[in-house]
SEMARRO-913656 format. One record per residue (C-alpha): residue number from 1; residue in three letters; x negated, y, z negated. Coordinates in pm, whole numbers, always signed. Layout:
<nodes>
nr:NUM	rest:Ala	px:X	py:Y	pz:Z
...
</nodes>
This chain:
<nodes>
nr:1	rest:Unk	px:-368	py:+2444	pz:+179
nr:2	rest:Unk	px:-390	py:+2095	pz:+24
nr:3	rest:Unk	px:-484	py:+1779	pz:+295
nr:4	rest:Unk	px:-374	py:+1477	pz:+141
nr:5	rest:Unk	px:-444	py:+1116	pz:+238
nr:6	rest:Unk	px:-242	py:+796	pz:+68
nr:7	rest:Unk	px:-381	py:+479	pz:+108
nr:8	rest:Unk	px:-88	py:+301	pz:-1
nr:9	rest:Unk	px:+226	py:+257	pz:+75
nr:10	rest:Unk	px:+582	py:+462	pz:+138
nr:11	rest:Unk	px:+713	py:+480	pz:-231
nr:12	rest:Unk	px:+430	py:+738	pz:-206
nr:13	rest:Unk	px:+467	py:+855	pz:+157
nr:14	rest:Unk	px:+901	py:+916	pz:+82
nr:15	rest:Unk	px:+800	py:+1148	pz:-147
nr:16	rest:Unk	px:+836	py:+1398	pz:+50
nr:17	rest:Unk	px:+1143	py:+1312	pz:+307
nr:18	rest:Unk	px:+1340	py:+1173	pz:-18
nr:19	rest:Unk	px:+1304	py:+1520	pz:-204
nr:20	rest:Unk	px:+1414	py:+1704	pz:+118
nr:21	rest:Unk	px:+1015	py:+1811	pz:+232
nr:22	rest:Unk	px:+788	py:+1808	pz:+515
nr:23	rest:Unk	px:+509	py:+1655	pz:+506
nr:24	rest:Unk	px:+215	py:+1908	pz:+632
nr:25	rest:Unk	px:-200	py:+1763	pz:+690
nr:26	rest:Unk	px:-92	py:+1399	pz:+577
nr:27	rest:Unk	px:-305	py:+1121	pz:+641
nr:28	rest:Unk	px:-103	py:+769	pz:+537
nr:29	rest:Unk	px:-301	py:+441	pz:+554
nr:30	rest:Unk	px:-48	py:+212	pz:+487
nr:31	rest:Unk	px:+19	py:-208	pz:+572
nr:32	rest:Unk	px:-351	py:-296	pz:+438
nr:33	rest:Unk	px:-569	py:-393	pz:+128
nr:34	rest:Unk	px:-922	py:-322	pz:+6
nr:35	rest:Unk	px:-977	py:-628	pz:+22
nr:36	rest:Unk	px:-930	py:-622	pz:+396
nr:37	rest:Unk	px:-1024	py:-241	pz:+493
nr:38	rest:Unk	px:-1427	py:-310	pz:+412
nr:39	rest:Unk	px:-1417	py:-625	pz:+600
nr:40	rest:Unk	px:-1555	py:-679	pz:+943
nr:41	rest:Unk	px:-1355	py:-688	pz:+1283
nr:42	rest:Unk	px:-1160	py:-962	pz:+1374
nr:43	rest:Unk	px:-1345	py:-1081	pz:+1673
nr:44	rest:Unk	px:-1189	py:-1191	pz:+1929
nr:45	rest:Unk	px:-822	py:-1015	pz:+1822
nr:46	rest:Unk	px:-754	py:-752	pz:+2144
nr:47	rest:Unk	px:-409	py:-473	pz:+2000
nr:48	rest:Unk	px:-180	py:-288	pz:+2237
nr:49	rest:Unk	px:-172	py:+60	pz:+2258
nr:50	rest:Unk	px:+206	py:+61	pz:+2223
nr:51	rest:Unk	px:+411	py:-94	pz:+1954
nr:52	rest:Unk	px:+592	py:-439	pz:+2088
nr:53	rest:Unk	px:+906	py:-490	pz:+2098
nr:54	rest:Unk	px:+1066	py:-464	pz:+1744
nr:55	rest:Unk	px:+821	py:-201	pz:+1564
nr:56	rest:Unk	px:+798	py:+156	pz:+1552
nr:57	rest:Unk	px:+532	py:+358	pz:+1634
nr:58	rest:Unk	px:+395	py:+410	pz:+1291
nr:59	rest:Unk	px:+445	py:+119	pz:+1168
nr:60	rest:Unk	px:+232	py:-49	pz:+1498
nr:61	rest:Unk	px:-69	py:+192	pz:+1411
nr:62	rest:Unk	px:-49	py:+67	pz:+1047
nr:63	rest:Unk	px:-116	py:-296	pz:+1181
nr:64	rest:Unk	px:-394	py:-183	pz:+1479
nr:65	rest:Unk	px:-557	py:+0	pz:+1204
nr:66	rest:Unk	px:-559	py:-285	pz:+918
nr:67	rest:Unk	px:-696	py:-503	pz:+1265
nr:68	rest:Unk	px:-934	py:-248	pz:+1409
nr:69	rest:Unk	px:-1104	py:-125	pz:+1065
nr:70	rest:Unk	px:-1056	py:+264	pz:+1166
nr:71	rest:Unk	px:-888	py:+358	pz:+873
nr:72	rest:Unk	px:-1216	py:+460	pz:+697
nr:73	rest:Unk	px:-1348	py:+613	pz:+997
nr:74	rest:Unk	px:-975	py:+877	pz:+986
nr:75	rest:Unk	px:-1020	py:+926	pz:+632
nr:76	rest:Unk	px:-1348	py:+1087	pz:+624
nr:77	rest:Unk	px:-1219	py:+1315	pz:+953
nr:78	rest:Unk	px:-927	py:+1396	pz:+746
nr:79	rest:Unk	px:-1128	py:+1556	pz:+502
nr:80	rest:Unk	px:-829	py:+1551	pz:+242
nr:81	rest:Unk	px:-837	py:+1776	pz:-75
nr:82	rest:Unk	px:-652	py:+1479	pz:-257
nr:83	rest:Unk	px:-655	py:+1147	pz:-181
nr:84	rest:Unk	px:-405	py:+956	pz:-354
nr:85	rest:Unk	px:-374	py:+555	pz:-393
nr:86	rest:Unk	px:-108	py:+324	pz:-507
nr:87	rest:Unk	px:-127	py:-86	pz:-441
nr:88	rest:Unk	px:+224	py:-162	pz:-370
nr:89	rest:Unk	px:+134	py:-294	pz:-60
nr:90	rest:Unk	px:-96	py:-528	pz:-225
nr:91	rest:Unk	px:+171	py:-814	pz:-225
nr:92	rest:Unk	px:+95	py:-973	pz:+133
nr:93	rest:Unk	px:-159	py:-1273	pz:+133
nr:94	rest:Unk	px:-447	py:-1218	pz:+326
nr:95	rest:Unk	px:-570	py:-1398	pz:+636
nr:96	rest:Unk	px:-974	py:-1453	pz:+708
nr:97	rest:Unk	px:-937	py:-1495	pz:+1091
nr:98	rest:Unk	px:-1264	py:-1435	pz:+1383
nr:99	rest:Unk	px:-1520	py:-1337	pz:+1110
nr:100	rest:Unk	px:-1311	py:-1073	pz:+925
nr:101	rest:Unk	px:-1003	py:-1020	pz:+674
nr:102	rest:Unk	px:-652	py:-888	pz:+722
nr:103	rest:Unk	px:-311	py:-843	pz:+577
nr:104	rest:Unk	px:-69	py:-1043	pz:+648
nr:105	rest:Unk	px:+240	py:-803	pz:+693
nr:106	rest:Unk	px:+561	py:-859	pz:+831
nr:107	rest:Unk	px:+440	py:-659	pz:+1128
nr:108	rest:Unk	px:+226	py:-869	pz:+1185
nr:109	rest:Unk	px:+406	py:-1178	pz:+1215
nr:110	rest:Unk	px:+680	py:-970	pz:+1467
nr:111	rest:Unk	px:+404	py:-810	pz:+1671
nr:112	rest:Unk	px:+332	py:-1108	pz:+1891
nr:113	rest:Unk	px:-86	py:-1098	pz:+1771
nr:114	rest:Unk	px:-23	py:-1394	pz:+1568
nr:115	rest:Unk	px:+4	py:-1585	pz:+1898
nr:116	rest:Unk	px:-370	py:-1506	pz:+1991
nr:117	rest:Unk	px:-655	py:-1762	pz:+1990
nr:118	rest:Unk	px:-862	py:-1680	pz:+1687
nr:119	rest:Unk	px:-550	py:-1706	pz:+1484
nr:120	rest:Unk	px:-482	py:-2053	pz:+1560
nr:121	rest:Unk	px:-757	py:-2107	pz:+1310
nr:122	rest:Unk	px:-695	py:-1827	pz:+1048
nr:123	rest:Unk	px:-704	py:-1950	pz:+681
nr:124	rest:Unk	px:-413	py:-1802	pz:+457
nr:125	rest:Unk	px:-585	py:-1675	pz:+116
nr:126	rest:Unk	px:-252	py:-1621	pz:-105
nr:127	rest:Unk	px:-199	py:-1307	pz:-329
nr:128	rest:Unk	px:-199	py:-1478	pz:-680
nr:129	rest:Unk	px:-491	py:-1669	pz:-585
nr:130	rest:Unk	px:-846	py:-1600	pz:-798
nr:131	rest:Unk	px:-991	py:-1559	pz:-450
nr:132	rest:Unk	px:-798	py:-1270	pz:-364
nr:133	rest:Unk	px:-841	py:-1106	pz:-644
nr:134	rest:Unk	px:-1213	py:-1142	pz:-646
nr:135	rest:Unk	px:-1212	py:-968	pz:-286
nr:136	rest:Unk	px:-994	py:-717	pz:-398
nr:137	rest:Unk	px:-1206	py:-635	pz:-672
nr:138	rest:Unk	px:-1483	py:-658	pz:-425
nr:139	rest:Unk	px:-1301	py:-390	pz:-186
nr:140	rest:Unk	px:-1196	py:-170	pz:-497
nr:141	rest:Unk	px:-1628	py:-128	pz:-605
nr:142	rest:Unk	px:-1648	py:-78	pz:-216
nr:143	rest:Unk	px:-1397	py:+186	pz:-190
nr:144	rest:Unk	px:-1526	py:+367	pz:-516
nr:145	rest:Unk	px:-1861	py:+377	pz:-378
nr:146	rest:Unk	px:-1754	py:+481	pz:-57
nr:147	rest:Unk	px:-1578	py:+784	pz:-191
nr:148	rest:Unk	px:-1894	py:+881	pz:-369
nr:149	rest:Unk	px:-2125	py:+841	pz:-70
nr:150	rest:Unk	px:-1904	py:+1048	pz:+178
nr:151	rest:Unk	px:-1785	py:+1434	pz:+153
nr:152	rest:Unk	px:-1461	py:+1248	pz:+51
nr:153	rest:Unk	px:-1694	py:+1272	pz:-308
nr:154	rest:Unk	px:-1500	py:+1651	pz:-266
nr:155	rest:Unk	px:-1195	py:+1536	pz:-242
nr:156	rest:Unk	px:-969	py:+1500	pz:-573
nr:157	rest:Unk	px:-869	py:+1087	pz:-644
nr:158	rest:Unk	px:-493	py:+1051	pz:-786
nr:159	rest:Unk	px:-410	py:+685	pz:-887
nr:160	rest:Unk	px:-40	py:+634	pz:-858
nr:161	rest:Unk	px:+57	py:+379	pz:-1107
nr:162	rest:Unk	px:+376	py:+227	pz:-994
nr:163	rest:Unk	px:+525	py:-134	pz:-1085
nr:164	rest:Unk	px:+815	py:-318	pz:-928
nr:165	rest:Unk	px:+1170	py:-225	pz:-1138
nr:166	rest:Unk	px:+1324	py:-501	pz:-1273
nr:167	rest:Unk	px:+1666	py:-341	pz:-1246
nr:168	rest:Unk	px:+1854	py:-154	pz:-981
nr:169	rest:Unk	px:+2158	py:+94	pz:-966
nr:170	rest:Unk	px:+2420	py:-129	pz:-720
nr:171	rest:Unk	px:+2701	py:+24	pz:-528
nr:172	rest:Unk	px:+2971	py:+142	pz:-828
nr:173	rest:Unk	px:+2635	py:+306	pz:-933
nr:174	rest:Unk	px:+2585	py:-4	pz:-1256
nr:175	rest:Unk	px:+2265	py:-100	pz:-1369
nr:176	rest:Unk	px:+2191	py:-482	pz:-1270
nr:177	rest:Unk	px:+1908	py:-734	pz:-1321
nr:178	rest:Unk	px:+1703	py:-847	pz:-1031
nr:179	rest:Unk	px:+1595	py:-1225	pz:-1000
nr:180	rest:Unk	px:+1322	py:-1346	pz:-1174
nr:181	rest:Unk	px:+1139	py:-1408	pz:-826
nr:182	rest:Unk	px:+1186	py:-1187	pz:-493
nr:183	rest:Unk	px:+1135	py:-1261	pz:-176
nr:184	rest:Unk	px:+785	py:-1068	pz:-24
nr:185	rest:Unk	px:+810	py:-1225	pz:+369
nr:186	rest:Unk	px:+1004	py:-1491	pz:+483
nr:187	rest:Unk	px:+1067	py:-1720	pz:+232
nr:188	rest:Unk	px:+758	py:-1639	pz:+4
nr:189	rest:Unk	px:+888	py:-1566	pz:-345
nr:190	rest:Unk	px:+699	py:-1350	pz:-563
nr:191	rest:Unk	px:+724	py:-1342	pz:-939
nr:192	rest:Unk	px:+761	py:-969	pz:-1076
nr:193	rest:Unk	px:+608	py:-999	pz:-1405
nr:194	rest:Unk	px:+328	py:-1178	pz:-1250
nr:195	rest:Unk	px:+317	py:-863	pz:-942
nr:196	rest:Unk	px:+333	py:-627	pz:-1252
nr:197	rest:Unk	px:+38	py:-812	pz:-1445
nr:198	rest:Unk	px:-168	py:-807	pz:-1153
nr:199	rest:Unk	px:-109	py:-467	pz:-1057
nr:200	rest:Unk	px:-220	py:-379	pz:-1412
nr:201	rest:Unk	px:-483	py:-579	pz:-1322
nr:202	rest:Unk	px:-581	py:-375	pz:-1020
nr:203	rest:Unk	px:-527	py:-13	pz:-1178
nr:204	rest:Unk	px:-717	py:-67	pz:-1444
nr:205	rest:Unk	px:-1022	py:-231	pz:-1286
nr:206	rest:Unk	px:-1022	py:+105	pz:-1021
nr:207	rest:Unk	px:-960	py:+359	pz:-1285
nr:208	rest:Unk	px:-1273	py:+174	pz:-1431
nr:209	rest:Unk	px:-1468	py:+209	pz:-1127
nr:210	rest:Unk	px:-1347	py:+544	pz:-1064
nr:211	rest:Unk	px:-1300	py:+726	pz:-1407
nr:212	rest:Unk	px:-1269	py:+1083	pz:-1230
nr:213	rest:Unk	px:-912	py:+954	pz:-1123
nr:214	rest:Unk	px:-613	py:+1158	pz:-1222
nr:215	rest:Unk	px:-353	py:+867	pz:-1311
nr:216	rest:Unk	px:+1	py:+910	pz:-1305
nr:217	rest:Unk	px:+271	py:+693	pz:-1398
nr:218	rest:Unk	px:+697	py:+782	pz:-1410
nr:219	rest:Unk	px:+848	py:+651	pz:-1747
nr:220	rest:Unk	px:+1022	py:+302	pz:-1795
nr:221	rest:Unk	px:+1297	py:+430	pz:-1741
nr:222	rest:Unk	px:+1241	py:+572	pz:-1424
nr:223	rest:Unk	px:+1147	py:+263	pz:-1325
nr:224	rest:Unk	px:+1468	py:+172	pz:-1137
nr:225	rest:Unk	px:+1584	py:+33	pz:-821
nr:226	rest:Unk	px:+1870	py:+231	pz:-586
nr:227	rest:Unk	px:+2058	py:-16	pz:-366
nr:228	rest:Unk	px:+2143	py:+321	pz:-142
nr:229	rest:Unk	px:+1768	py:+378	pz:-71
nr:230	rest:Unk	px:+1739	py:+467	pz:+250
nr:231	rest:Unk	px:+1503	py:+133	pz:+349
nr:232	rest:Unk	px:+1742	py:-77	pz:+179
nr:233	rest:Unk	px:+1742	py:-253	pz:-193
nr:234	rest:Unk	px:+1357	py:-349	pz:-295
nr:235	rest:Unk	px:+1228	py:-349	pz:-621
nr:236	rest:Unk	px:+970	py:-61	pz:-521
nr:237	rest:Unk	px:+1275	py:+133	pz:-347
nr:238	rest:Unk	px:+1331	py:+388	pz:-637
nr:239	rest:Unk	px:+1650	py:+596	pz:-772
nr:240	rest:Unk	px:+1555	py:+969	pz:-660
nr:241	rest:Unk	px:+1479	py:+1044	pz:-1039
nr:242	rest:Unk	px:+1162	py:+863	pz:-1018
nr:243	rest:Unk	px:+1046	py:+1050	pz:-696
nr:244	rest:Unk	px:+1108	py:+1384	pz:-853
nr:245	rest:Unk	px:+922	py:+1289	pz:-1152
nr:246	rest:Unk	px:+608	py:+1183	pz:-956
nr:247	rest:Unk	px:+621	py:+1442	pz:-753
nr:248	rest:Unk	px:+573	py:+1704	pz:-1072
nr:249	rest:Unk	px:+288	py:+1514	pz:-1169
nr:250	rest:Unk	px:+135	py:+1532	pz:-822
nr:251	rest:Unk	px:+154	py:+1943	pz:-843
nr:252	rest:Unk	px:+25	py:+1901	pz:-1200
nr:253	rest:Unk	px:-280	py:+1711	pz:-1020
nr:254	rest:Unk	px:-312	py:+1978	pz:-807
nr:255	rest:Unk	px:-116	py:+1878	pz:-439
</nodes>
């Protein structure tokens, strides 16, 4: 039976609950970069062991891991037979804060850590900057040698290649246009052409680093928003077409 990890993000993870399925031996590492998941401890950060106020469980354990670096650590217990990657959750800034790097999520701005001393003197490194693309690049050659240097070197790689739709199905079930620019967290408007070029950007750099990746990618025209998803309209929220088509080419790859 296959074990599969994601290190991504839920347009992956719904996969399964979308096309009526239950999960079995998943691993999801979700809420974090690799920029951020090679970096060191935050010191001086302390996590609850329950979620606060306002998040759910999983959601909380996203966050503690992304603070705590023991995503890496769970992966290599996991032991998946396919491990399967897509960057959509590479559109938060990043923070350097007590020595180390993390993402800065909306759960992390609800959780209450924010509030915490060595945050007071956390420097913001934004998304679109050159910076955090150079530690993102940094974390990809990281990752790829990780999964080389580990029995995850067993495990089959699956780069899901998604983009953010520029159109959505609305209510009466019509195709509009998004806005040029969407807003990521709070007021901080992204540009989706320029979060399509850069995710470019990052799939081709790690199917560079990591040519025995199986790549899959839905068609354009797949490529669509559904203001019924069930977490609401998004430009990664996807009509159920596009989950049913990358689910075939998962069970082509093998899961």
């Amino acid at each position: 039976m296959s074990r599969i990890a994601i290190i991504g993000s839920c347009i992956t993870r719904d996969l399964w609950p979308i096309l009526g399925e239950t999960p079995q031996n998943l691993l999801y590492v979700s809420r974090t970069s690799l920029a951020t998941l090679f970096a060191p401890v935050p010191a001086g950060v302390t996590t609850a062991d329950e979620p606060p106020s306002g998040l759910r469980p999983q959601p909380h354990a996203a966050l503690v891991a992304d603070l705590r670096k023991t995503a890496l650590a769970a992966l290599v217990a996991h032991r998946p037979t396919h491990i399967v990657f897509d960057f959509i959750d590479e559109r938060f800034d990043l923070l350097s804060v007590g020595g180390g790097l993390v993402s800065h999520t909306w759960e992390l701005d609800v959780s209450g850590y924010l509030d915490q001393a060595p945050f007071k003197t956390a420097h913001s490194i934004g998304r679109a900057t050159a910076a955090c693309e150079r530690l993102w690049m940094q974390g990809a050659a990281e990752m790829t040698a990780f999964l080389q240097a580990t029995p995850l070197h067993e495990s089959q790689v699956i780069l899901h290649e998604a983009q953010w739709a520029d159109r959505y199905l609305d209510a009466d079930g019509q195709t509009q246009a998004f806005a040029p620019t969407v807003d990521v967290l709070e007021g901080r408007m992204v540009d989706l052409r320029e979060q399509n070029a850069m995710l470019d950007r990052y799939q081709a750099a790690f199917a560079e680093l990591m040519p025995r990746a199986v790549r899959i990618r839905a068609p354009g025209e797949l490529r669509l928003a559904d203001s019924g998803h069930r977490w609401g309209l998004s430009p990664f929220h996807y009509v159920d077409d596009y989950y049913r088509d990358i689910w075939r080419r998962l069970h082509e790859a093998g899961v």
